[in-house]
C-alpha positions as MATLAB code, in Angstrom:
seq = 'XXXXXXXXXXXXXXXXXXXXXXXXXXXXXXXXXXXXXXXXXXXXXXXXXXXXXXXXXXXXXXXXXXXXXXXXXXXXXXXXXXXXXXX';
ca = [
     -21.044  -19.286    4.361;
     -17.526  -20.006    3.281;
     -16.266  -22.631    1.354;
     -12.795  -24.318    1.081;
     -10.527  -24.610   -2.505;
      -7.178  -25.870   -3.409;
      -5.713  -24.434   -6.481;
      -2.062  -25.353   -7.723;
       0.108  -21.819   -8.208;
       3.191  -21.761  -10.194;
       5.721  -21.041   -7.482;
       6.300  -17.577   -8.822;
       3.234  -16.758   -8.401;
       2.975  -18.285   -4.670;
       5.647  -16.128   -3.676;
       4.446  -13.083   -5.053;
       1.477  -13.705   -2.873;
       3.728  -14.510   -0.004;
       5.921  -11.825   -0.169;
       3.173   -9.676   -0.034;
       0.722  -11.414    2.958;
       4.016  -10.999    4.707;
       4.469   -7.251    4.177;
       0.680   -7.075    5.291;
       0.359   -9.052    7.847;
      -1.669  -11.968    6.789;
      -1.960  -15.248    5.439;
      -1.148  -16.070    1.755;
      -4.674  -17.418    1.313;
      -6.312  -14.209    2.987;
      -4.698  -12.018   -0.081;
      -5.587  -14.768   -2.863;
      -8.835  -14.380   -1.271;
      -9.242  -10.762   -1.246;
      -7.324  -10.613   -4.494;
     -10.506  -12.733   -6.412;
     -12.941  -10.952   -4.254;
     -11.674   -7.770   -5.996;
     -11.544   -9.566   -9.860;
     -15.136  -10.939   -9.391;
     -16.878   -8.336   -8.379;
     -19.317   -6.011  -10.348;
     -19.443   -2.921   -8.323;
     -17.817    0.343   -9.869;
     -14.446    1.159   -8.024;
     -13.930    4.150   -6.349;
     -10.571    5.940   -7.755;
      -8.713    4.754   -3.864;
      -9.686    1.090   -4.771;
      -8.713    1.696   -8.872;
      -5.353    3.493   -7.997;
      -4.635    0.173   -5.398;
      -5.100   -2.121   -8.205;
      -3.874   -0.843  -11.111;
      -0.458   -0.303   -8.582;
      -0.367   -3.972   -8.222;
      -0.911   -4.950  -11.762;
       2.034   -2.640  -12.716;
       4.261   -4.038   -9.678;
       3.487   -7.638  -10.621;
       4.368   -6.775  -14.564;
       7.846   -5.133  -13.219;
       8.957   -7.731  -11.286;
       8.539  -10.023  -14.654;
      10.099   -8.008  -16.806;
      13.748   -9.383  -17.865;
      16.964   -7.135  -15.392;
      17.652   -5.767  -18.677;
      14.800   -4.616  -20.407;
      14.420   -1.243  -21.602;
      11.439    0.902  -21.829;
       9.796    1.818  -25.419;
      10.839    4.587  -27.115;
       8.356    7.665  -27.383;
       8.703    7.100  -30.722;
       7.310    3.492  -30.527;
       4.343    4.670  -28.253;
       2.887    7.051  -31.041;
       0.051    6.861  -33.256;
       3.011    6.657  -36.355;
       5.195    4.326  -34.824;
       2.014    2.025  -33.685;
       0.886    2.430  -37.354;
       4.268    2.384  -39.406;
       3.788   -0.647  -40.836;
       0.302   -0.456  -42.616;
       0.776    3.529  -43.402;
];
């Protein structure tokens, strides 16, 4: 059994979605759909299925990130610059 929803997308959003049914192939709706298929369900992923995800996730973050945005220093991604402040 299937059942119909309409949900309201920020149009960033929509055409993330779109740009990416179109480089697969399908609908917009079949990727939302697939997309909260993968979010709701409980079963462990197998690394294939983790790796596919977690390369999304860090696509989707990219393409928000400002043009000129630079990356943290290595500095700011250690355990003393995390903790400078209550050292």
């Amino acid at each position: 059994m299937t059942h119909s929803m309409t949900i309201e997308l920020p149009e960033a959003v929509y055409q993330s979605l779109s740009e990416e049914a179109k480089q697969k192939g399908k609908k917009a709706e079949d990727v939302a759909a697939e997309l909260l298929e993968m979010m709701r369900s409980d079963k462990k992923l197998g690394d294939d299925e983790f790796e596919q995800i977690a390369n999304l996730l860090s696509d989707e973050f990219e393409k928000r990130l400002p043009a000129d945005a630079k990356p943290l220093s290595d500095y700011a991604m250690s355990r003393e610059g995390i903790y400078e402040d209550y050292l």
